[in-house]
N, C-alpha and C positions, 0 to 999 in steps of 0.2 A: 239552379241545378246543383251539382256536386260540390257540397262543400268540404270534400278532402283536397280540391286542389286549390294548392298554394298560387300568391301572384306567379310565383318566378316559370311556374308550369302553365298557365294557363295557353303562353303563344304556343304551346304543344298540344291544347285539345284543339282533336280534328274538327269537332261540333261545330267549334267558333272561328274557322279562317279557312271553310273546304269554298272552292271555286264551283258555280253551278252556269247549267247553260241558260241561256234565253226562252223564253216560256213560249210553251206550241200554242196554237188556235186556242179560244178559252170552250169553245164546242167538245173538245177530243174527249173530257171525262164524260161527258152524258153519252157519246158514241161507243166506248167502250163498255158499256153498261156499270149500276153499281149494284153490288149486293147486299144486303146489310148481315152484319156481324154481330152476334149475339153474345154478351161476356156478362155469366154467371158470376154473382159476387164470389171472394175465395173468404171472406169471414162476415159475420155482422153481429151485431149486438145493440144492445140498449143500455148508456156510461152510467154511473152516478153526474151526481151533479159537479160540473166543473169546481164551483166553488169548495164543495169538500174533498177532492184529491188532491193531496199532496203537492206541490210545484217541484218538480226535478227544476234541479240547476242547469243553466242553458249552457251551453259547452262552449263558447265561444273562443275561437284561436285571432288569429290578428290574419288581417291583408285575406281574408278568402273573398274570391272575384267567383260572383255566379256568370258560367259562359251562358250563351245565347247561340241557338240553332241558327246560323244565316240560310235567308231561303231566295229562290229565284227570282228576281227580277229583269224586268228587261231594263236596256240602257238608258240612262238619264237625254231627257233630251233639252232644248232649249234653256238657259240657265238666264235667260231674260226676265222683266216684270210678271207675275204670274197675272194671268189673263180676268182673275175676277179680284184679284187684291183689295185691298179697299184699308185705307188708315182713317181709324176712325175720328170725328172732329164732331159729332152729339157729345150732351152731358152724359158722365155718367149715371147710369140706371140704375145702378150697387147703393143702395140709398141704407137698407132693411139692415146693415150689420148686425150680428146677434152675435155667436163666438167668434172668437178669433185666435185660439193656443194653439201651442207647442206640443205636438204629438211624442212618438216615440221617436229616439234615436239612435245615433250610430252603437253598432255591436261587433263590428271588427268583419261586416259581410257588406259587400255593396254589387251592386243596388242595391236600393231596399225595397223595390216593387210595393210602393205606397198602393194599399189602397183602403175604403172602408166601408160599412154600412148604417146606418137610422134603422131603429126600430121605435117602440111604442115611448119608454124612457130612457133607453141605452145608444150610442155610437159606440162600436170596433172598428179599431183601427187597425191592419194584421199588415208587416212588412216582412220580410225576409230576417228574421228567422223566429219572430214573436208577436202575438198580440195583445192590446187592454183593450181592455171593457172601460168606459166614459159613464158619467151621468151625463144626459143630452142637453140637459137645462142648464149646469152651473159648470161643464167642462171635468170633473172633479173625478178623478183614479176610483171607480171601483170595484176594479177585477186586473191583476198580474200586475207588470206582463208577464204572463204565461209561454214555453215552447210552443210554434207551431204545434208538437206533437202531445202537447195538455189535451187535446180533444180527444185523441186515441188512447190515453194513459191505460194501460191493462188490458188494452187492444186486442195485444200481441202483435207477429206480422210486423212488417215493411212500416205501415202507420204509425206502429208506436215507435220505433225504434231507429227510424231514419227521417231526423226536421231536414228533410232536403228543400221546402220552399217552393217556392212561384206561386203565393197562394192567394187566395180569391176568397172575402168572404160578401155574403149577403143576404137581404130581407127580403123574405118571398110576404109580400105586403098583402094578399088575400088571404091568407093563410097563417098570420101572425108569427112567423119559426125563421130562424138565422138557417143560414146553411153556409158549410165553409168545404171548401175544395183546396186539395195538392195535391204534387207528387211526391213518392217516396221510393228511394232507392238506393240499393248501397253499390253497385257497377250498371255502366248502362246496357248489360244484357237482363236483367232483372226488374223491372220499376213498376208502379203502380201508381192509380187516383185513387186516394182517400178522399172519402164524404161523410160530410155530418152533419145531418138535422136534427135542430134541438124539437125536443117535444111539448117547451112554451114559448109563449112568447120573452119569457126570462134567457140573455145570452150566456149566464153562469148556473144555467139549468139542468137538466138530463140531454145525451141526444142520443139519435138512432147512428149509431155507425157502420160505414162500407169500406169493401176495399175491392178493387176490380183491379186486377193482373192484366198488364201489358205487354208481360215476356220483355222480349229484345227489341220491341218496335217503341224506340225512349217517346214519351207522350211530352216534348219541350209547350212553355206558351201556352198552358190551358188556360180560358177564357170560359165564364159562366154566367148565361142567361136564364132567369123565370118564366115559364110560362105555366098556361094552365095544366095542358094532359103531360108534363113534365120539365125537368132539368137539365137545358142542354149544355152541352161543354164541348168546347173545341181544343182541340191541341197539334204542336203540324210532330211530325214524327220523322226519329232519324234511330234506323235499327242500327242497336250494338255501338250508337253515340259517332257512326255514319254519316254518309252521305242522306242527304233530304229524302225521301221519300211520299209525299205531302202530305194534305190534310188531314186528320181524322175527325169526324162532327158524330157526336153520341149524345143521346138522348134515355135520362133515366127517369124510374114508372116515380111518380112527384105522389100517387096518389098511396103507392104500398108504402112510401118513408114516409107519407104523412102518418101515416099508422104504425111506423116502427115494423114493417112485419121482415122478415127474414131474408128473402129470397127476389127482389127487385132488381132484375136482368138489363143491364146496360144494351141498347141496338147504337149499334156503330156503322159508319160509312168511311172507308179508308178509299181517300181522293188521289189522284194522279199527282206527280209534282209538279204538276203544274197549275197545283191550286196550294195556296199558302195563307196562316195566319188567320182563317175564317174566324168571323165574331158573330154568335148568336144573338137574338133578339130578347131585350130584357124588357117584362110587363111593366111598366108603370103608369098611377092612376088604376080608379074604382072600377073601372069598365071593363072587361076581357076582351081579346077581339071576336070578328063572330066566329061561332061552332065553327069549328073544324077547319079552321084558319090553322096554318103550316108555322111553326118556328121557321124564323127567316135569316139566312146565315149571311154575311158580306164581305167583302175582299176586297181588295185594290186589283185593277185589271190593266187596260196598257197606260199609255198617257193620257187617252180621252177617255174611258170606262170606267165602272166597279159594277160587279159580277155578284148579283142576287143569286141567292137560293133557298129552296123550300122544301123544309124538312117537316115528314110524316110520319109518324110513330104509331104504330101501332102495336100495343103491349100484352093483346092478347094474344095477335098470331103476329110477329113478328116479321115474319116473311113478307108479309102486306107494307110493311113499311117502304118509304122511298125520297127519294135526296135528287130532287129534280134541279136541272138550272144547266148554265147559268142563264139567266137572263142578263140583257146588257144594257146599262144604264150609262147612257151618255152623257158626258161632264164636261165643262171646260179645261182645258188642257191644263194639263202637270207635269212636274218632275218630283220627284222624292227629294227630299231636304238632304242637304248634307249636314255633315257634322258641326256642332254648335262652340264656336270660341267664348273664350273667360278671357277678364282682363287676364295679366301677367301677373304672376306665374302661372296660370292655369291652364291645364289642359285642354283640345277638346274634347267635348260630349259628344255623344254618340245621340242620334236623331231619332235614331229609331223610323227614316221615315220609309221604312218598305213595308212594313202593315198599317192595316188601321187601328185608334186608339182605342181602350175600353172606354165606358162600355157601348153597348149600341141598343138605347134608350126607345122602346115602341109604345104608342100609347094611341088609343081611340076614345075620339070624342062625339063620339056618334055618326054625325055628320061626315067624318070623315074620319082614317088613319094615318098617320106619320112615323117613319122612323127617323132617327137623328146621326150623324155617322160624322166623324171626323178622322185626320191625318196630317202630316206634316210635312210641305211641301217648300220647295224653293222658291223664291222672290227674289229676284236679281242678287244671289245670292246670299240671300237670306233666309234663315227657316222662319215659314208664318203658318196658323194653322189654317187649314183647307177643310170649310164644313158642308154637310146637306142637309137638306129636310125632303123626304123620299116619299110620295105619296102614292094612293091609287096601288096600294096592296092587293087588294080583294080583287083586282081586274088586270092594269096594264101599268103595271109600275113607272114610278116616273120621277125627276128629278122637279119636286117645288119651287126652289130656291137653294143659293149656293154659293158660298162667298166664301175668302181667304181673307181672315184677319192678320193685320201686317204693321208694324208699328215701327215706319223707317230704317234704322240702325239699328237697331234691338233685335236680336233673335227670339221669336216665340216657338216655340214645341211641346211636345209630350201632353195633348191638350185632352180632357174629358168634358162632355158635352148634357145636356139634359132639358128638359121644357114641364114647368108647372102647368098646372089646371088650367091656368087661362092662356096658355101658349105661349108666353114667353120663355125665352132661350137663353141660358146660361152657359158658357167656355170657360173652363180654367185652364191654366196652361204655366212653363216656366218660361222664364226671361233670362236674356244673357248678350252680353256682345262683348270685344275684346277691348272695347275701350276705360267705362266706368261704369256698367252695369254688370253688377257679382250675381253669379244664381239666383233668383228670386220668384216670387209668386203672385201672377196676379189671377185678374177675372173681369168677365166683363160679360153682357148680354144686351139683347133686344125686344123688343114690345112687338104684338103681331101689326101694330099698324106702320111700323120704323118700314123704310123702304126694302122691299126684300133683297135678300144677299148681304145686309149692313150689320155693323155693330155699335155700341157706344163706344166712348172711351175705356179704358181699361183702368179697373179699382186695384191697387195694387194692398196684397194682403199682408205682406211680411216680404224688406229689404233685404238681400240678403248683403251679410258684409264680411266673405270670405270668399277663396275660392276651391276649387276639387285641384288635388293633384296626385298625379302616383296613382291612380284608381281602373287605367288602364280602357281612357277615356269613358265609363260606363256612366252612364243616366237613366232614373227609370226605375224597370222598362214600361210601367204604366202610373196615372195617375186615378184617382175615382172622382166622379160626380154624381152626387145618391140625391134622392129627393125624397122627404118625410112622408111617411104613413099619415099621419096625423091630420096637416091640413093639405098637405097633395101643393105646399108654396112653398118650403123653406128647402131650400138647396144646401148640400152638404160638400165641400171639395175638401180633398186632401191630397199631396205633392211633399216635394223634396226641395230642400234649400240648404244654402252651406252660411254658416254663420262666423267661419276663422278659416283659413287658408289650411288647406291639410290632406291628407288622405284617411281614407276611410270615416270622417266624423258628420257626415251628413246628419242635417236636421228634418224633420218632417213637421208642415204645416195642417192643422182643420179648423175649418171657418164656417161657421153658416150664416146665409144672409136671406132675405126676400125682395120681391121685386114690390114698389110700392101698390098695385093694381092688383095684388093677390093676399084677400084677406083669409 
């Protein structure tokens, strides 16, 4: 969010410490009806190509703390063993090592909302407030880092002119073309999504860019899904940098940006607050689901649920569109993670656990659909991550399988989730606990015949041998797990780790590995 404000301001944005009530029935938004809201781009255009623009110098001041919208949950309950816990004691499965370097790092802004995507020869990795372009094979710098706001250069408008952050990029793998999402805003009665789809599969190419106006209603926490009839995005909203006011779930026409053309009309659903943090469903693997299968939106619901929904787009009449749900998918009981300890001196982290993580990974394999969804939850007071495998889309939704990865004394969180060709499942996630374990990065996964709900043990990717302080507990606030176009087997994670004790110097990790059964 805003990076004019300093640490010493931040316990004064209202955004990051307003108190909210207890969430009504998760029914109340589908009984109040929704409408959908139609947002005209306010500019668009087609860039030159990244690599010949100019790079503006990134403006970076020292100590800017991005806040974070708090949104409603209900009361933490039971702080006992979480109910499907499980510590893992298989071999490790992390056999496939292939990269393992040092991303981008600290710039005087934290978080750094790690995240990134694979394409054909390229990884990006975009953190608050820059990203580079990778060779995919050899790890090796070949593009920036660039400002967030390189992709808008000559824009005009909010995009080019405000790297306000929270940004999201990725590969719409049918389609060969990156697409990167933020916001931009210079007060929160003003903000905007900017959108860029390049026009090759090259990420230092040409791209089509948008900018859709949100007024006063700040869009915090956008979140970006692929699918086939478009581009969804979620963000929860707080007018004028306010009080919550909840979801908003929008869906852009994938087919007029595949063409570059002009005028591609964002349809929005603005949710009660009593809905928070939705995560669209993002395609991956050769398969589409079938015709006229809904983008599928998720949420964390009370201690035993999370709250499906199905989004319908329709971008010729608009009005036909609709944002159905929730349906309620029963789960073994939870509580949200609390905040995560460092040895000494270190602060704590912030858990993040009242949403769910990016991304939320769908994929059909003919015979059946799955999507994949994780969070971070408490285990006798410990953060461990809590995952699913959600099947029975097309008919009666349902919970597959579903297990909390828990590693005794160790705190796990902040965890991204994803499943290759042949169905195995990959977690990454960060590590930490107050005793001798420093921020750090592991990963770990399962085979579809490993007993359901389990994992192996955990392949740890990079030590970390620092700790965070002075950063005004922030962690985060997402991680990514990408899976290649190419052979639909090599997993991509990338995260945050600290490397020397300090404030603001966070280091970013990216790895990729495969699982041995996925050639």
């Amino acid at each position: 969010m805003n990076r004019t404000f300093r640490t010493v301001t931040v316990g004064s944005v209202g955004l990051a410490c307003l108190l909210f009530a207890p969430l009504a029935p998760a029914q109340e938004a589908t009984k109040r009806g929704l409408v959908p809201e139609v947002i005209a781009p306010a500019r668009s255009d087609i860039s030159p190509a990244l690599r010949d623009i100019p790079v503006a110098p990134i403006p970076y001041g020292k100590e800017w703390i991005v806040p974070i919208g708090r949104i409603p949950r209900p009361a933490a309950v039971s702080k006992g063993p979480d109910a499907v816990a499980h510590t893992p004691t298989a071999e490790s499965i992390i056999t496939g090592l292939k990269l393992n370097f040092d991303g981008q790092s600290a710039n005087g802004v934290a978080p750094p909302d790690t995240n990134g995507a694979v394409g054909l020869t390229q990884y990006v990795q975009w953190v608050n407030l820059q990203y580079t372009v990778y060779d995919k094979n050899t790890g090796a710098v070949v593009g920036g880092p660039f400002p967030g706001t390189h992709f808008w250069a000559g824009f005009g408008g909010p995009c080019q002119n405000f790297n306000s952050g929270d940004p999201i990029i990725q590969y719409d793998k049918a389609a060969g073309r990156w697409v990167g999402l933020q916001f931009a805003f210079q007060n929160f009665s003003a903000a905007s999504i900017c959108v860029a789809v390049s026009t090759t599969t090259d990420a230092l190419g040409t791209y089509a860019r948008y900018e859709y106006t949100f007024g006063n209603q700040f869009p915090d926490y956008p979140k970006l899904g692929v699918w086939p009839d478009g581009y969804y995005f979620t963000v929860n909203t707080f007018p004028n940098g306010g009080f919550f006011t909840g979801a908003k779930a929008c869906a852009l026409d994938r087919t007029k940006m595949l063409a570059g053309l002009a005028a591609p009309s964002a349809i929005c659903f603005q949710l009660p607050n009593t809905e928070a943090s939705l995560l669209p469903s993002d395609l991956d693997g050769p398969t589409p689901p079938p015709p006229g299968s809904p983008n599928y939106n998720i949420e964390l619901g009370t201690s035993t649920t999370l709250r499906l929904w199905k989004f319908h787009s329709d971008f010729v009449v608009p009005a036909n569109s609709t944002f159905t749900g929730p349906t309620l998918l029963t789960v073994a009981g939870y509580s949200d993670a609390n905040n995560v300890p460092q040895p000494p001196p270190g602060e704590v982290l912030d858990s993040l656990g009242d949403r769910m993580m990016y991304r939320l990974p769908y994929r059909n394999f003919g015979t059946h659909e799955t999507i994949l969804a994780n969070h971070s939850v408490n285990n006798a007071g410990k953060a461990a991550v809590r995952w699913y495998e959600i099947r029975g889309l097309s008919g009666a939704p349902s919970i597959f399988q579903q297990g909390t990865l828990a590693a005794g004394n160790v705190h796990l969180w902040m965890g991204s989730i994803a499943m290759d060709k042949m169905g195995n499942i990959a977690v990454g996630f960060s590590a930490s606990n107050n005793l001798a374990v420093k921020p750090s990065v592991g990963v770990t996964g399962r085979l579809p015949a490993d007993p359901p709900g389990t994992m192996r043990t955990p392949h740890g990717l990079v030590i970390g041998t620092g700790v965070q302080t002075g950063t005004f507990n922030r962690w985060g606030d997402y991680s990514a797990m990408a899976i290649d176009p190419i052979d639909d087997c090599t997993m991509w994670f990338t995260t945050e780790y600290i490397k020397t004790n300090g404030s603001f110097n966070w280091s970013t990790r990216i790895s990729s590995f495969t699982f041995p059964n996925c050639q």
